[in-house]
N, CA, C and O atoms as a Tripos MOL2 file, in Angstrom:
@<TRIPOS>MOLECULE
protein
  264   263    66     0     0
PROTEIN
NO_CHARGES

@<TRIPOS>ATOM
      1 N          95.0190   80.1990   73.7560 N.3       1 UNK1
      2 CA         96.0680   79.9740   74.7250 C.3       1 UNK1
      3 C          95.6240   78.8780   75.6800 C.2       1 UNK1
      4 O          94.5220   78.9040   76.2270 O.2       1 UNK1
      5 N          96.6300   77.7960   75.8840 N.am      2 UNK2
      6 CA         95.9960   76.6130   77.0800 C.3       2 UNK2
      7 C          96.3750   77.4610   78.3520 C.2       2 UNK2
      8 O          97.2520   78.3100   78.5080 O.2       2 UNK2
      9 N          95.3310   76.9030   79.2920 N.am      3 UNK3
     10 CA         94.9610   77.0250   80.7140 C.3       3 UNK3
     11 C          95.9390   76.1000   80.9770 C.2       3 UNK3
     12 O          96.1160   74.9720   80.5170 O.2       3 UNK3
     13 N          96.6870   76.8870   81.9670 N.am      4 UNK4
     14 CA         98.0470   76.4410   82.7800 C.3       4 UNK4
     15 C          96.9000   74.8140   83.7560 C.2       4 UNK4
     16 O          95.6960   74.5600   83.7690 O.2       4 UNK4
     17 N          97.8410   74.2930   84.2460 N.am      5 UNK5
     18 CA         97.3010   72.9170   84.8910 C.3       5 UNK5
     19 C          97.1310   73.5660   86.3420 C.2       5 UNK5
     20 O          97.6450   74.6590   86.5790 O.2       5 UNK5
     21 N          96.4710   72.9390   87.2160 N.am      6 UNK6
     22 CA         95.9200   73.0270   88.8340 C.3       6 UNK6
     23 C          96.0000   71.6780   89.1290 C.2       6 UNK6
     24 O          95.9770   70.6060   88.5230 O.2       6 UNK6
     25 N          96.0820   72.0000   90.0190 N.am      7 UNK7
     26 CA         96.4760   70.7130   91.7180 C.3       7 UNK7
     27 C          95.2670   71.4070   92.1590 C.2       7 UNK7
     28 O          94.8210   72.5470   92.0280 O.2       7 UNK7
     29 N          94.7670   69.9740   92.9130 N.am      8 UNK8
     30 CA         93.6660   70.4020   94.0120 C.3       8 UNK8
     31 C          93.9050   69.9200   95.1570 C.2       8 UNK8
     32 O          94.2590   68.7590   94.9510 O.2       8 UNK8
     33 N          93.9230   70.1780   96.5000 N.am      9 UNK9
     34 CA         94.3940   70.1200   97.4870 C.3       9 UNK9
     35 C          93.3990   70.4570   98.6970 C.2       9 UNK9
     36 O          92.7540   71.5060   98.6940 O.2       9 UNK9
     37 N          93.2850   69.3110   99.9610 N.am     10 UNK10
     38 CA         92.4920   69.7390  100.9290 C.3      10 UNK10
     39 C          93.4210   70.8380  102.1580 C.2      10 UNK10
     40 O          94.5400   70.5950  102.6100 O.2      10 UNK10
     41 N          92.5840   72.0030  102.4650 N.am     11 UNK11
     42 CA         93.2390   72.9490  103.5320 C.3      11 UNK11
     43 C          92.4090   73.1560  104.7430 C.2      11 UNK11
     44 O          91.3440   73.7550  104.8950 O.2      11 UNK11
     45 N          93.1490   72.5250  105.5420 N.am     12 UNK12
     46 CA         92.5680   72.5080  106.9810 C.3      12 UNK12
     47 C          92.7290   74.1220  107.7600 C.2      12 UNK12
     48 O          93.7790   74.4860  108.2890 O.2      12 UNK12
     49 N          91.1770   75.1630  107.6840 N.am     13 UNK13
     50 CA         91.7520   76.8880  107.8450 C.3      13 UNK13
     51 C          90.5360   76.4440  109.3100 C.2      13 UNK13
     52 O          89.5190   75.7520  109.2470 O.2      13 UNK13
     53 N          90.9900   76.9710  110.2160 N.am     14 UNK14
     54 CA         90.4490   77.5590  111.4320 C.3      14 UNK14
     55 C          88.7790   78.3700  110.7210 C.2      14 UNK14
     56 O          88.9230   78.9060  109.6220 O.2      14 UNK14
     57 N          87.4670   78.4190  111.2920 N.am     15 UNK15
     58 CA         86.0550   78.8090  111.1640 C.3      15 UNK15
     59 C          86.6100   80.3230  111.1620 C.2      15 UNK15
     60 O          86.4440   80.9040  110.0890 O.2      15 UNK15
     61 N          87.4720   81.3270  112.5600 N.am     16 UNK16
     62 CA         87.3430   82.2330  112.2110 C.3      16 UNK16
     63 C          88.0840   83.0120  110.5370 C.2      16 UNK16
     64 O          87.5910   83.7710  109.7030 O.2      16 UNK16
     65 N          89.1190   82.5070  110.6290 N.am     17 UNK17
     66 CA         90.1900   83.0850  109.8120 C.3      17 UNK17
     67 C          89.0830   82.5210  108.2610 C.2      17 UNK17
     68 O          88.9980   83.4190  107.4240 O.2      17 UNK17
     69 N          88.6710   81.8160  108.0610 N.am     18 UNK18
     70 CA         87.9420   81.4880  106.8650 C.3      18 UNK18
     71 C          87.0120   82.3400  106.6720 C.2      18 UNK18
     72 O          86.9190   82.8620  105.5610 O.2      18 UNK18
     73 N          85.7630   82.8030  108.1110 N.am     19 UNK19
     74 CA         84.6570   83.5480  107.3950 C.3      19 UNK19
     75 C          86.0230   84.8970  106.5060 C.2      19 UNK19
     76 O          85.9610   85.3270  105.3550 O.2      19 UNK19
     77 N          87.3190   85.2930  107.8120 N.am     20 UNK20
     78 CA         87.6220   86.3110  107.3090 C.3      20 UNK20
     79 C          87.8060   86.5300  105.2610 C.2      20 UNK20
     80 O          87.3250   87.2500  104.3860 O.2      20 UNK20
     81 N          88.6200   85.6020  105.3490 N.am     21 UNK21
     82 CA         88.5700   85.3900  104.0190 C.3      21 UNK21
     83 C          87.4580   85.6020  102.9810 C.2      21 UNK21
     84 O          87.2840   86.4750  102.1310 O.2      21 UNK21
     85 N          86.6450   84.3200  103.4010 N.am     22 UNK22
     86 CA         85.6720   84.7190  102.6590 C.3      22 UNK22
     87 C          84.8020   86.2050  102.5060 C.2      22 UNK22
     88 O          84.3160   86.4580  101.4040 O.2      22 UNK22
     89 N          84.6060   87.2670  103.7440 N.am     23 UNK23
     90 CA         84.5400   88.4520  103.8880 C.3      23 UNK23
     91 C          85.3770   89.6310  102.8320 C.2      23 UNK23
     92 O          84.8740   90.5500  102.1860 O.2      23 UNK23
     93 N          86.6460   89.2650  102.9270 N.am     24 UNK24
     94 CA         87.4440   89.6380  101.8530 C.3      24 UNK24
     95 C          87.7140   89.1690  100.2000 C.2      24 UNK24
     96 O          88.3640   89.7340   99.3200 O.2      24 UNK24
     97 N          87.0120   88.0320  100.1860 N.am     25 UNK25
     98 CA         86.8910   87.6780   98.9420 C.3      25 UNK25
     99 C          85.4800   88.4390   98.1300 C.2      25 UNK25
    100 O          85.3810   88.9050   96.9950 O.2      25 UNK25
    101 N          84.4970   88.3270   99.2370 N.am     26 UNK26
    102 CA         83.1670   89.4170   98.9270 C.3      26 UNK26
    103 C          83.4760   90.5150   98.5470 C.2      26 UNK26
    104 O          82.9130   90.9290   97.5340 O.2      26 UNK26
    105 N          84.6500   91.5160   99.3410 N.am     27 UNK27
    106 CA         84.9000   92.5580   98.6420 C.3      27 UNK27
    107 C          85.4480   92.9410   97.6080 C.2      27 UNK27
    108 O          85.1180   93.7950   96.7850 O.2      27 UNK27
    109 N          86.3280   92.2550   97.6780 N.am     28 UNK28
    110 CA         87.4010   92.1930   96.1750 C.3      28 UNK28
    111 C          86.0350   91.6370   95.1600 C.2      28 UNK28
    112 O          86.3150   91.9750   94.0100 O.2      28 UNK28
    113 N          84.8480   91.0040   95.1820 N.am     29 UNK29
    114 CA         84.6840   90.4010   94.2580 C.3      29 UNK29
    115 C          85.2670   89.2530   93.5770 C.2      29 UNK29
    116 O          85.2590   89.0140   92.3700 O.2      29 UNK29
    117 N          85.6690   88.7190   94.3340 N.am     30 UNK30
    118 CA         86.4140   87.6110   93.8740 C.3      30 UNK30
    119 C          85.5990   86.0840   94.5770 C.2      30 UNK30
    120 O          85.0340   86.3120   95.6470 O.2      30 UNK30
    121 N          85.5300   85.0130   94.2110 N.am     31 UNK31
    122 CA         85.4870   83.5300   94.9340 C.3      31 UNK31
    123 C          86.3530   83.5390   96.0350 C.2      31 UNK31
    124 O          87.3650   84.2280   96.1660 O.2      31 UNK31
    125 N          85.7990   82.5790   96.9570 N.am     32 UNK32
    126 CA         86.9340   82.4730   97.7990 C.3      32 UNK32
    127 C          87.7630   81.6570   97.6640 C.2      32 UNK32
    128 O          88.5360   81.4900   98.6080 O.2      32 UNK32
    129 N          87.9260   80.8060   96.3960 N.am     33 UNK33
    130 CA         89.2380   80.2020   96.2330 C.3      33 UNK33
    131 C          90.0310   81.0570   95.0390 C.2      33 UNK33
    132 O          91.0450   80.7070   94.4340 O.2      33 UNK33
    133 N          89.3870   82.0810   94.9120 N.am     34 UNK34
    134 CA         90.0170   83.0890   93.8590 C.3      34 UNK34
    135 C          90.8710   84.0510   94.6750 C.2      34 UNK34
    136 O          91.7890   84.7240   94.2070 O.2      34 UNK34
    137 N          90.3340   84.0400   96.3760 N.am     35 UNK35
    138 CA         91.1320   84.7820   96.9400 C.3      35 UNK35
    139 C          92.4030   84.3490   97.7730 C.2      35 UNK35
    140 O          93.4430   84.7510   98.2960 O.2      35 UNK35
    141 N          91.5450   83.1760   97.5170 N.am     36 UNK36
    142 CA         93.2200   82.4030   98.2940 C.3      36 UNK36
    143 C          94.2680   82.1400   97.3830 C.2      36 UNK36
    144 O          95.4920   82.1060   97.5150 O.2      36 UNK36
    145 N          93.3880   81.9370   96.2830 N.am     37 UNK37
    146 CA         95.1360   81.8730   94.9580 C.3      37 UNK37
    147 C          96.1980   83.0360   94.8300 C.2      37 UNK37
    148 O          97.3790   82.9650   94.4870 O.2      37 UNK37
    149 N          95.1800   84.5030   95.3330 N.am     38 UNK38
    150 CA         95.5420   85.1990   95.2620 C.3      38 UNK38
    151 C          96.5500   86.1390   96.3500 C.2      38 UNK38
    152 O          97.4030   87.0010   96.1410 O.2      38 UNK38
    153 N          96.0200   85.5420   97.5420 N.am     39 UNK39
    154 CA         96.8380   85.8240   98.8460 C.3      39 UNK39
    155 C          98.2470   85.0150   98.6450 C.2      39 UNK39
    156 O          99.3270   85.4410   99.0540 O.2      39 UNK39
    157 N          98.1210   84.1790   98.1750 N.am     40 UNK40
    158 CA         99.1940   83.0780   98.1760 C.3      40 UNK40
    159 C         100.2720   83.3910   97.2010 C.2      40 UNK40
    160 O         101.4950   83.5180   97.2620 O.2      40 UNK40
    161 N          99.1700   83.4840   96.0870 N.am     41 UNK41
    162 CA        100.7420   84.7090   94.6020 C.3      41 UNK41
    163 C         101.1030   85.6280   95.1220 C.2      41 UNK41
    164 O         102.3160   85.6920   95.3220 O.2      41 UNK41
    165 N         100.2930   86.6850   95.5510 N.am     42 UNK42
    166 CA        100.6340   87.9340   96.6960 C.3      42 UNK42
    167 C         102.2300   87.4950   97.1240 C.2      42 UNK42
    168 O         103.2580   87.9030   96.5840 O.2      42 UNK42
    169 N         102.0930   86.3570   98.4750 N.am     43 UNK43
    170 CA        103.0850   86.3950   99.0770 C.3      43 UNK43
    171 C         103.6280   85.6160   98.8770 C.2      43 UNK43
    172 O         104.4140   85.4290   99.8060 O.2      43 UNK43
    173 N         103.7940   84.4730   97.6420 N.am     44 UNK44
    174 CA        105.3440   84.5780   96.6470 C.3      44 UNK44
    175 C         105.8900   85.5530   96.0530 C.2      44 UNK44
    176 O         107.0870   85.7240   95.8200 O.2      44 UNK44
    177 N         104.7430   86.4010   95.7280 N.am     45 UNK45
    178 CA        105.9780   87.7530   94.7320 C.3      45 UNK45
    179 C         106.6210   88.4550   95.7880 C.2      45 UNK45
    180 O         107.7790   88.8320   95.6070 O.2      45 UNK45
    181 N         106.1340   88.6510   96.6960 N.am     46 UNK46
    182 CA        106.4500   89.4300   97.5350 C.3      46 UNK46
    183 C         107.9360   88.7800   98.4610 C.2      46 UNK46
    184 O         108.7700   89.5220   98.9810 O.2      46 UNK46
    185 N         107.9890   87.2470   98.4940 N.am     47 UNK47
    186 CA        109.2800   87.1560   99.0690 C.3      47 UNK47
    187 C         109.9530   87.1250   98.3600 C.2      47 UNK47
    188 O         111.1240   87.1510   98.7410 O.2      47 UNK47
    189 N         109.5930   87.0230   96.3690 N.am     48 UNK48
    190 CA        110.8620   86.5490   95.7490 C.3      48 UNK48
    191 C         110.7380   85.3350   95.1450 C.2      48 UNK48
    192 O         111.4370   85.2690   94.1330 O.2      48 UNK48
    193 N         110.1550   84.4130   95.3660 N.am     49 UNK49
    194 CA        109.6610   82.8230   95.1430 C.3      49 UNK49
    195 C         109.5170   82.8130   93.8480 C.2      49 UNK49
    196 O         110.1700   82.0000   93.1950 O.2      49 UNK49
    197 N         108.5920   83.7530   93.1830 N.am     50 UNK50
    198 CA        107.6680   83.4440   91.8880 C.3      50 UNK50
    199 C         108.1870   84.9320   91.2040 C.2      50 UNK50
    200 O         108.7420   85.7660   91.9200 O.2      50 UNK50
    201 N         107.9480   85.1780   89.7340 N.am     51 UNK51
    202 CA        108.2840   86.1840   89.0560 C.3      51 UNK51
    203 C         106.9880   87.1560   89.2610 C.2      51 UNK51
    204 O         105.8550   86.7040   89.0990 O.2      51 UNK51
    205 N         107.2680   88.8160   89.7050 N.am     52 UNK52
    206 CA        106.4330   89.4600   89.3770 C.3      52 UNK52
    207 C         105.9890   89.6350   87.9580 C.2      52 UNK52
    208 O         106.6310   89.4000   86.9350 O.2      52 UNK52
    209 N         104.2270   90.2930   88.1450 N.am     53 UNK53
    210 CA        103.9680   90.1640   87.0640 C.3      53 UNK53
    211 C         103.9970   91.3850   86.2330 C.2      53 UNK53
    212 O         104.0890   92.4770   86.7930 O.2      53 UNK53
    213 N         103.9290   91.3000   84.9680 N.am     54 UNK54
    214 CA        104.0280   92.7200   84.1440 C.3      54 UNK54
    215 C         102.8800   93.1570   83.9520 C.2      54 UNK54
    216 O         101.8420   92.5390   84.1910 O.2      54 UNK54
    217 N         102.9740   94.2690   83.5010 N.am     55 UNK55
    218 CA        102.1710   95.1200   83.1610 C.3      55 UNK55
    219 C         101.4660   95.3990   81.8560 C.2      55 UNK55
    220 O         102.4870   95.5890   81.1960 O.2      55 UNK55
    221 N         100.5330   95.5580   81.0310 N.am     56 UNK56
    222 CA        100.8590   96.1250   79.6360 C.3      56 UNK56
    223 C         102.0760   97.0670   78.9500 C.2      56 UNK56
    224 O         102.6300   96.7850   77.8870 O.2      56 UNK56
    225 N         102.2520   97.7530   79.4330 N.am     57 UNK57
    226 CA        103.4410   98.2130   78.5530 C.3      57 UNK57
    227 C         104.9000   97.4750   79.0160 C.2      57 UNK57
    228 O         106.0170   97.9610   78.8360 O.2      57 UNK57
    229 N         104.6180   96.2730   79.6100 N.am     58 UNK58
    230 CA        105.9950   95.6540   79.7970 C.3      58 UNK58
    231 C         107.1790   95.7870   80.7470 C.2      58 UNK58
    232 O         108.2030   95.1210   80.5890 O.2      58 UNK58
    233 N         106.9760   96.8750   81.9750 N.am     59 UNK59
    234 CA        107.0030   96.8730   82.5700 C.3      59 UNK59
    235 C         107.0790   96.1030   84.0750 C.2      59 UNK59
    236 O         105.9280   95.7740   84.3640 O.2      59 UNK59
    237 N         107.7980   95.7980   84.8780 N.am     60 UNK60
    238 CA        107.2780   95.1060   86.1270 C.3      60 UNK60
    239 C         106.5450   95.2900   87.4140 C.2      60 UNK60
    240 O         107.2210   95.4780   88.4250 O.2      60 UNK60
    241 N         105.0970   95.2550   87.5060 N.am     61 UNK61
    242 CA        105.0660   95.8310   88.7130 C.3      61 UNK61
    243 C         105.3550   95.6560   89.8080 C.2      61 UNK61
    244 O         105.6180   94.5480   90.2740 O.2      61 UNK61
    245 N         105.3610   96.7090   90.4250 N.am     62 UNK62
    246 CA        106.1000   96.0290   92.3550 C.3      62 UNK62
    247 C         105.1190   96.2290   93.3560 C.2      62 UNK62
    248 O         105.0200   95.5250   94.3610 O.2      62 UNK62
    249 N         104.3430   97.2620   93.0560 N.am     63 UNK63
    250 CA        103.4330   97.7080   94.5200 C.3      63 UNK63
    251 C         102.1450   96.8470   94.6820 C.2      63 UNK63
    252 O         101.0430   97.2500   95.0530 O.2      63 UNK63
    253 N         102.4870   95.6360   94.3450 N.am     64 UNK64
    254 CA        101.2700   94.9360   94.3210 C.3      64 UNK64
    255 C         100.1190   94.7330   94.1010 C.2      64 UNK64
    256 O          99.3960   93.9000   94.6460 O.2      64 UNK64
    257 N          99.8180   95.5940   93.1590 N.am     65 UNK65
    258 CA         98.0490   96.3650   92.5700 C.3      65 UNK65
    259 C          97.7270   95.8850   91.6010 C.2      65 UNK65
    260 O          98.5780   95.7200   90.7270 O.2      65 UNK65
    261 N          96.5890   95.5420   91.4190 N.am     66 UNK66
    262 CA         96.3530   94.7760   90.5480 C.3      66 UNK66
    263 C          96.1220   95.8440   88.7450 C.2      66 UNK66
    264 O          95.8690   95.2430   87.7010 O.2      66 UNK66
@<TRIPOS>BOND
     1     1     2 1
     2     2     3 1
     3     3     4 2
     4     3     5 am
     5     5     6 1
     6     6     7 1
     7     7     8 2
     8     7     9 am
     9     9    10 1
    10    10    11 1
    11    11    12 2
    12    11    13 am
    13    13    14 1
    14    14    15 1
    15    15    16 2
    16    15    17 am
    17    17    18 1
    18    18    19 1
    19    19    20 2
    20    19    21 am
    21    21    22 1
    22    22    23 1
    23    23    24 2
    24    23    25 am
    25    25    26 1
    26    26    27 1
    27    27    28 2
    28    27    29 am
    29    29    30 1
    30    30    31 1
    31    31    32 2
    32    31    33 am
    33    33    34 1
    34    34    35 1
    35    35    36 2
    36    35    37 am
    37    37    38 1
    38    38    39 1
    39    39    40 2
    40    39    41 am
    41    41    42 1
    42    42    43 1
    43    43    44 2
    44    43    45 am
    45    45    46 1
    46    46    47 1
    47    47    48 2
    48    47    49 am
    49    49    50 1
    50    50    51 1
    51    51    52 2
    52    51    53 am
    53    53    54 1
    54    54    55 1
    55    55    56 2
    56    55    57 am
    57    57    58 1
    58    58    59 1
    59    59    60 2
    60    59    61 am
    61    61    62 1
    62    62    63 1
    63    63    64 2
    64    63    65 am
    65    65    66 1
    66    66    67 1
    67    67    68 2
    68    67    69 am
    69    69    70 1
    70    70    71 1
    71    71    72 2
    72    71    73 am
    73    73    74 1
    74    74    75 1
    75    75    76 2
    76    75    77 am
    77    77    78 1
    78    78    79 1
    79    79    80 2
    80    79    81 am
    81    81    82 1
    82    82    83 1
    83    83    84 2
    84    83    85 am
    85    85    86 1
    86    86    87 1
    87    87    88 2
    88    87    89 am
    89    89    90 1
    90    90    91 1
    91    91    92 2
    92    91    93 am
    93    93    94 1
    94    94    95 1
    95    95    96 2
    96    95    97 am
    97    97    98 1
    98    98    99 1
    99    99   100 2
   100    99   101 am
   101   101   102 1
   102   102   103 1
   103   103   104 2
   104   103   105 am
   105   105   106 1
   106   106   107 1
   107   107   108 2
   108   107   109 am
   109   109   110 1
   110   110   111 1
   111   111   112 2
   112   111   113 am
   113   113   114 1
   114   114   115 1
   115   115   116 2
   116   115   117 am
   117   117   118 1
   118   118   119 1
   119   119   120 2
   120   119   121 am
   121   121   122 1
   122   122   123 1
   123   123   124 2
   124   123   125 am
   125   125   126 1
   126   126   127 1
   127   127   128 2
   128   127   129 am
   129   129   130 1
   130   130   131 1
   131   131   132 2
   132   131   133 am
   133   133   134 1
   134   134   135 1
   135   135   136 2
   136   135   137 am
   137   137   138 1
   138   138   139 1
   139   139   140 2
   140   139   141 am
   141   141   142 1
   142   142   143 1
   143   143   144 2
   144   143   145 am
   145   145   146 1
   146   146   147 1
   147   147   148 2
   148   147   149 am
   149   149   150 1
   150   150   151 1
   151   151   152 2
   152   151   153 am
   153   153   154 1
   154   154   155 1
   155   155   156 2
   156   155   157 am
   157   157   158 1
   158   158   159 1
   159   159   160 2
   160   159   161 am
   161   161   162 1
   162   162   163 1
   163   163   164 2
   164   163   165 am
   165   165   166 1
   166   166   167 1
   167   167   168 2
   168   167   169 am
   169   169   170 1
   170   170   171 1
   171   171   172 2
   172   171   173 am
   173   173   174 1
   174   174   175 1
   175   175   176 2
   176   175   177 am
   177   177   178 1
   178   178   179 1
   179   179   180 2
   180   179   181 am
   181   181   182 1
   182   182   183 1
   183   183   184 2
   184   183   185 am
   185   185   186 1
   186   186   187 1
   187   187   188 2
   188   187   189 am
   189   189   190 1
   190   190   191 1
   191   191   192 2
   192   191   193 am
   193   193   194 1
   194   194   195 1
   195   195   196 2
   196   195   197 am
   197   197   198 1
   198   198   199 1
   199   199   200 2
   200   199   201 am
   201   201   202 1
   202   202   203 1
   203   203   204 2
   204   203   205 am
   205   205   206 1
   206   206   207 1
   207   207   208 2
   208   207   209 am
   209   209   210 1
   210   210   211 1
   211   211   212 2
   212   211   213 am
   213   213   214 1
   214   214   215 1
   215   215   216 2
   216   215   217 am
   217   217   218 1
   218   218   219 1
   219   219   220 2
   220   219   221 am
   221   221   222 1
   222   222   223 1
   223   223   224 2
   224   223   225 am
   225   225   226 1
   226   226   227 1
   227   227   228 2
   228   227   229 am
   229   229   230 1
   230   230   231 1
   231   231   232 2
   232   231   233 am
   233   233   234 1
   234   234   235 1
   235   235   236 2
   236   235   237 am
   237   237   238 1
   238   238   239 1
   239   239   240 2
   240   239   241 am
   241   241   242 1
   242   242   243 1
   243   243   244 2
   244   243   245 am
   245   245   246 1
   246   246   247 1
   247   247   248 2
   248   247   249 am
   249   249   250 1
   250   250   251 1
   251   251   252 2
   252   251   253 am
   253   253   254 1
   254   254   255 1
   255   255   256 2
   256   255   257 am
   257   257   258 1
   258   258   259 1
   259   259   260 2
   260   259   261 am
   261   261   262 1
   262   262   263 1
   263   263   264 2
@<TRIPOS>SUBSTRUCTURE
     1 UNK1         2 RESIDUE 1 A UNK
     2 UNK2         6 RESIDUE 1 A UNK
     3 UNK3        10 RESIDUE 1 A UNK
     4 UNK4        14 RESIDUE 1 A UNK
     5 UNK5        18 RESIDUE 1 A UNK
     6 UNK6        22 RESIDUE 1 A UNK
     7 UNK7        26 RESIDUE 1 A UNK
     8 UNK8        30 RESIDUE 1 A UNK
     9 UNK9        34 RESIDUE 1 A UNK
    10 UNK10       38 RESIDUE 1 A UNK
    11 UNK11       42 RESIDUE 1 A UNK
    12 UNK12       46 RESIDUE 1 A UNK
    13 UNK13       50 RESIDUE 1 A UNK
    14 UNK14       54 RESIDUE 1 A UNK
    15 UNK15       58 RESIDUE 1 A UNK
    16 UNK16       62 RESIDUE 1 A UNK
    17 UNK17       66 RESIDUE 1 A UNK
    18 UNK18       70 RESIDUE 1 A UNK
    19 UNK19       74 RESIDUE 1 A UNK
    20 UNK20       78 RESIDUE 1 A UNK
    21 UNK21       82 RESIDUE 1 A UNK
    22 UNK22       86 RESIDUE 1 A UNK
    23 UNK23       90 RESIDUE 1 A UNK
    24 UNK24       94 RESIDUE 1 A UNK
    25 UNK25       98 RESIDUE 1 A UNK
    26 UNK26      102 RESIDUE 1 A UNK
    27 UNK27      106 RESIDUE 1 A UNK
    28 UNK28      110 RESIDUE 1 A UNK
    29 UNK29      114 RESIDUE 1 A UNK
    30 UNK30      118 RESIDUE 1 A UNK
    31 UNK31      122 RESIDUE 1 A UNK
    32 UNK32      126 RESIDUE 1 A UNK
    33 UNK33      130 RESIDUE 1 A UNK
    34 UNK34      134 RESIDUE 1 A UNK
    35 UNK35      138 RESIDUE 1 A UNK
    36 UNK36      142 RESIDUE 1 A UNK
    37 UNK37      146 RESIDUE 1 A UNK
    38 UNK38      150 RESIDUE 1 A UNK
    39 UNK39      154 RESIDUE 1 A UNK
    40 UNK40      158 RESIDUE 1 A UNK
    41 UNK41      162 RESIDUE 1 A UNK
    42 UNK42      166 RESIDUE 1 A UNK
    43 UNK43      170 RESIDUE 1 A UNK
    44 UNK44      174 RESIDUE 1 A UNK
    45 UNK45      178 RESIDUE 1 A UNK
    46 UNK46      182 RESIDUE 1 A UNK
    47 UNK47      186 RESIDUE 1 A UNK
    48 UNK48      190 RESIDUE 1 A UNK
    49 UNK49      194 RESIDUE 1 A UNK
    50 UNK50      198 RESIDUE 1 A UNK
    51 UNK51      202 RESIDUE 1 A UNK
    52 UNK52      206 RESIDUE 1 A UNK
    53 UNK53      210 RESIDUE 1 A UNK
    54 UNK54      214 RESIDUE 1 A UNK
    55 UNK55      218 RESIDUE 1 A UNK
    56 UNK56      222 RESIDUE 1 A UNK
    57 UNK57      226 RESIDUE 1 A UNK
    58 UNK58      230 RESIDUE 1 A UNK
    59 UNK59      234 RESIDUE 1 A UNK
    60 UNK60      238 RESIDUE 1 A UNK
    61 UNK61      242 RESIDUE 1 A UNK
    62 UNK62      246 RESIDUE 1 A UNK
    63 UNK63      250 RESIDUE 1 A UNK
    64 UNK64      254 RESIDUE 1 A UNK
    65 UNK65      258 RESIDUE 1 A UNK
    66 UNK66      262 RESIDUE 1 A UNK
């Protein structure tokens, strides 16, 4: 399967709000640009913007869990 394409982009984040991030990316286990892709899909699905994603059995989920 091809790897969808990326844009790379500079983001000007405030020292505190970044360690936060990065703090939360430690927990999740995730990178911290793994967590910002992810805050960001978060809150497109969540207004509507982007398609939620399914599930294995095909399904849609809504409660946001991974």
């Amino acid at each position: 399967m091809a790897k969808e394409a990326t844009k790379s982009f500079v983001l000007r984040i405030d020292a505190e709000m970044m360690e936060a991030i990065e703090r939360w990316a430690e927990d999740e286990f995730r990178s911290t640009n793994g967590q910002l892709q992810y805050i960001i899909a978060e809150a497109l699905r969540k207004s509507g913007r982007i398609k939620k994603r399914k599930t294995e059995n095909g399904k849609r989920k809504t409660d946001g869990s991974n």
